[in-house]
N, C-alpha and C positions, 0 to 999 in steps of 0.2 A: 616787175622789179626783180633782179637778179641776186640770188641769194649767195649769201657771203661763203665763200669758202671758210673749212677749220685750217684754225691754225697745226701746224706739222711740226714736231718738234725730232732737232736731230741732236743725240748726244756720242759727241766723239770725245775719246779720250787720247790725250799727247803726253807720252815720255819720248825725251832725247829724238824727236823725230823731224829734224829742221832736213834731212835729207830730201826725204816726199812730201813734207806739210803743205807745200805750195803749190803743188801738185791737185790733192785731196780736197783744200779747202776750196782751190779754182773751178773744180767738178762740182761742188756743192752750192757757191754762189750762183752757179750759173742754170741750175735746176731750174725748167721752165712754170716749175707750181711756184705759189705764189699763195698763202703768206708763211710765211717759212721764220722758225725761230733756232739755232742754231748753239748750242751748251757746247762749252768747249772747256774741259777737266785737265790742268795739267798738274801733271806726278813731280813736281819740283825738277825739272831737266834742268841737264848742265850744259848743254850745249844752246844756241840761240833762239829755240821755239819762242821764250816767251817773248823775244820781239818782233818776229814773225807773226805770233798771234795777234800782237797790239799792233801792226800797221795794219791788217787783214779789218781789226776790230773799226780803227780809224775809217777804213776806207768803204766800206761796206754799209750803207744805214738802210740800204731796202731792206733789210733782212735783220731780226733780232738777233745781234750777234755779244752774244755772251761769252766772257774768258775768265776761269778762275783759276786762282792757285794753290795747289792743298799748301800747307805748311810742313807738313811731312810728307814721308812717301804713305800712300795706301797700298802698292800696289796693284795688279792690272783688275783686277776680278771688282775687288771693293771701290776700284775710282770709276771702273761703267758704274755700282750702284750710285755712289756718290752723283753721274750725271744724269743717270735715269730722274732722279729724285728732286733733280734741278729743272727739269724741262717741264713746260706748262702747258702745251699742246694737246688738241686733242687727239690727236694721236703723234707717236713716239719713233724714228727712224736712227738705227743706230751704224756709228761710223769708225771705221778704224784709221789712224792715220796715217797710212803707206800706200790706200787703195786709190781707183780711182772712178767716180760715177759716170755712168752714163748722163746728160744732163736733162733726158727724161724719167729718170728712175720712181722719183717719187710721184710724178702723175700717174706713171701706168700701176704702180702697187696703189694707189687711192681710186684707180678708178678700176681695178681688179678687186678691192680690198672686197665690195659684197657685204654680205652678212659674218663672213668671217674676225674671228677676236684675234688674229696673228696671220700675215701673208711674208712669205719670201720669195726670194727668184734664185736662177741660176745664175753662176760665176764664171766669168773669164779667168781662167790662171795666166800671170804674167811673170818675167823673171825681174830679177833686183832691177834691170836696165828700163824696164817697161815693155818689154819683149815681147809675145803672144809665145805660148808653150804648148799651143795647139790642144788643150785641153781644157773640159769644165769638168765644174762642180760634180754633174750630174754623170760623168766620167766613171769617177770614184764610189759615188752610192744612185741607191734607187730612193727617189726624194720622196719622201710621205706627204700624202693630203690626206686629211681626214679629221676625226674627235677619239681614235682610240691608242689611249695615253700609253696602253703595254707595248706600244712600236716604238717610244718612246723612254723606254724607261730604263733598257742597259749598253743602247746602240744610238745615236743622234746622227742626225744628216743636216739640222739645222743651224748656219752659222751665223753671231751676230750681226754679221756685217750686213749681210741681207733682208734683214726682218725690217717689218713696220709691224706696229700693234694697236690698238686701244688704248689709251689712259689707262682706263679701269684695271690694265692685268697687271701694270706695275703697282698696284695697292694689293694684290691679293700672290705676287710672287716674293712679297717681303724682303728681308735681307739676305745678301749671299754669300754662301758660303767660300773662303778662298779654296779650299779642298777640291771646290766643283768647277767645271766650268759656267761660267754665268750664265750662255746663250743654249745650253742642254736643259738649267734648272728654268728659264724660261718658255720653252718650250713645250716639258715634261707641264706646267701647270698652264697653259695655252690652250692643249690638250685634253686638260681636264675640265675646262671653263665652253670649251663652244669647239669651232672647225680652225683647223686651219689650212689656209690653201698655199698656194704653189704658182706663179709665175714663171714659164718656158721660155723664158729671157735669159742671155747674160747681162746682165743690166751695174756686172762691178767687174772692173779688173781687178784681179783679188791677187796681189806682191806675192812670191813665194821666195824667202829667204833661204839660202844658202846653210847649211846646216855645218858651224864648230866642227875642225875638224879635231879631236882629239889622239894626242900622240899619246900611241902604245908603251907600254914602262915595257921593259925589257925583262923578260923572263928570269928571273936567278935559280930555276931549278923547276922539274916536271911537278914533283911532288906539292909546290907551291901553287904552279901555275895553276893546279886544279884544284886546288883548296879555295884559292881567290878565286877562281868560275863557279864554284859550288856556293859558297858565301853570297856570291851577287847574286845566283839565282835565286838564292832563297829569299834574300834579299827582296829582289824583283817579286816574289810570288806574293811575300808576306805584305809589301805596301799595296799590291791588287787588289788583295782580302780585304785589308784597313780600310782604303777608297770606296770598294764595293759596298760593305757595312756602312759605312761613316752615308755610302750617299742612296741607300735604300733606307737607311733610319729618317733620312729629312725625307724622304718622298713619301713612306707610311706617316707621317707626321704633318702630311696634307691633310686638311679637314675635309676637303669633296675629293677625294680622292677616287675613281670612277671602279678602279681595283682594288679596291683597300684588303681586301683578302688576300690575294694575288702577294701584292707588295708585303706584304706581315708572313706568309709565308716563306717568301725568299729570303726574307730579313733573318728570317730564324735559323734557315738552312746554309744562311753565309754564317751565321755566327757561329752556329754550332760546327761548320769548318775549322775553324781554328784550332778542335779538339780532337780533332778526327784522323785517320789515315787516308780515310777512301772516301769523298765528299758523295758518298749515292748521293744525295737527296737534293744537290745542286747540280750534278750531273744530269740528271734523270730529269728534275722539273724543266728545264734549259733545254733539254734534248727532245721532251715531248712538245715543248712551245719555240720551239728553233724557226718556224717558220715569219712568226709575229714578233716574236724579242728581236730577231739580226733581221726583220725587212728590207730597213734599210741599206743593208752590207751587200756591198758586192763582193763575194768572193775571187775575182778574177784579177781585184784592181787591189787586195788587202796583203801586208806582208808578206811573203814566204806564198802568197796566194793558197792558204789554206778554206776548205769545206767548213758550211757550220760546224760538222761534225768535228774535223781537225781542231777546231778553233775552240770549241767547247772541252771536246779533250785535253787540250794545252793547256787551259787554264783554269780548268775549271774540277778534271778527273780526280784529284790528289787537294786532300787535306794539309793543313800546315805542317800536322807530324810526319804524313807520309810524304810531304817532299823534304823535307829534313832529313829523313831516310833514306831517302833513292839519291840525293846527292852525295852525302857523306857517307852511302854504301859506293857510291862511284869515287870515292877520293882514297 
């Protein structure tokens, strides 16, 4: 007797995305696993997704095909939880709506999945057109396998789009915070539960949009123009701090936390940033564990292509008073 396959549950989330939905969703019906349930979250679009969704919905019945629609906006973070939460699978495939699958994807992460409690793979990058941009995932970082959650905890290489999980980890990653990104807070606690592995596939063409171009205001004087550069830095440095804090408080506030030292530590020495000129104590811990914190970074492929060392220096050397200082001593 041939035993039943689990059901697979994939939760994609759609705003305003009638561009590629048809694209996305035609990669996913056409996945050669089988039995396959399919949550599909829409953020109240104004443009035609939701009827896109309901013919997809119509036409589709080998496949559990689910469409709901919030009543207001969640935004992006809180409508993955919203579909995580919806999906009844035993295990969980998450989807974005611009990408497009391989239409074996979810057989080879179930039948790589192992004894693993999270698997991902690598990524085609493609442009708005559906282009190939001759570059992956694994391009940009060096992809972690493993169960040690400190590679994990102020550097991420793992992106929703790619994961399969367990049931089980979406009981124990609770609600998320909009502040974080959802598919880092996922992971960070993946890490602390069991392994997880890695697939050497491209197994998604993964959309890379075009980035806003933002017109310049026009300068009305030097003395301004660096007043406003000093302001945004500080700016810039002080919502880092917030983030940093705000998202090492939820990761020390893991119950099985595998570092919980580690994290309470760092916790203390972001905080106590705030007061400080000269952050030793997040310099220094960051600097001695530089090899494990940025694993996954590639230096080569990262802004300005800065060194851990650069990298940790920039943002890390100077407390809130003392970048308050060094800018408005520069103005």
């Amino acid at each position: 007797m041939i035993e039943a396959k689990p059901l697979v549950s994939i939760a994609l989330c759609s705003y305003n995305g009638a561009k590629y939905l048809r694209n996305q969703i035609d990669s996913i019906v056409s996945q050669t696993y089988r039995p396959l349930e399919l949550i599909i979250v829409d953020d109240k679009s104004s443009d035609n997704t939701a009827e896109i969704l309901s013919l997809y919905a119509e036409n589709n019945k080998d496949i559990l095909f689910r469409v709901f629609e919030n009543e207001r906006r969640l935004g992006y973070v809180k409508n993955f939880e919203k579909a995580i939460s919806l999906c009844s699978g035993d295990f969980i495939a998450i989807a974005d709506q611009d990408d497009v699958w391989t239409t074996d994807k979810i057989e080879i992460l179930m039948n790589k999945l192992g004894s693993h409690i999270l698997i991902y793979h690598d990524s085609l990058l493609i442009d708005e057109q559906g282009q190939s941009l001759n570059k992956k995932m694994s391009d940009r970082f060096r992809m972690y396998r493993g169960r040690n959650p400190k590679q994990l905890l102020l550097y991420n290489c793992i992106s929703g789009h790619s994961c399969l999980f367990r049931k089980e980890l979406k009981y124990k990653f609770g609600s998320f915070n909009p502040m974080h990104y959802y598919d880092h807070w996922i992971a960070y606690v993946a890490s602390n539960l069991g392994t997880i592995g890695f697939v050497d596939q491209c197994l998604v063409s993964y959309r890379q949009h075009q980035e806003s171009v933002i017109t310049q205001m026009s300068r009305p004087g030097l003395f301004f123009s660096r007043k406003r550069r000093a302001y945004g830095k500080i700016i810039e440095h002080r919502n880092k701090i917030k983030h940093d804090i705000s998202w090492l408080k939820r990761c020390k506030s893991l119950e099985f936390n595998k570092n919980s030292w580690f994290v309470k530590w760092l916790y203390f020495c972001m905080v106590m940033r705030q007061y400080s000129i000269i952050s030793v104590l997040v310099f220094f811990t960051l600097l001695i564990n530089q090899k494990t914190i940025y694993y996954s970074r590639k230096p080569e492929h990262e802004y300005m292509k800065l060194t851990h060392f650069q990298f940790i220096k920039k943002w890390y050397f100077w407390g809130l008073l003392g970048i308050k200082l060094r800018y408005f001593w520069r103005t």
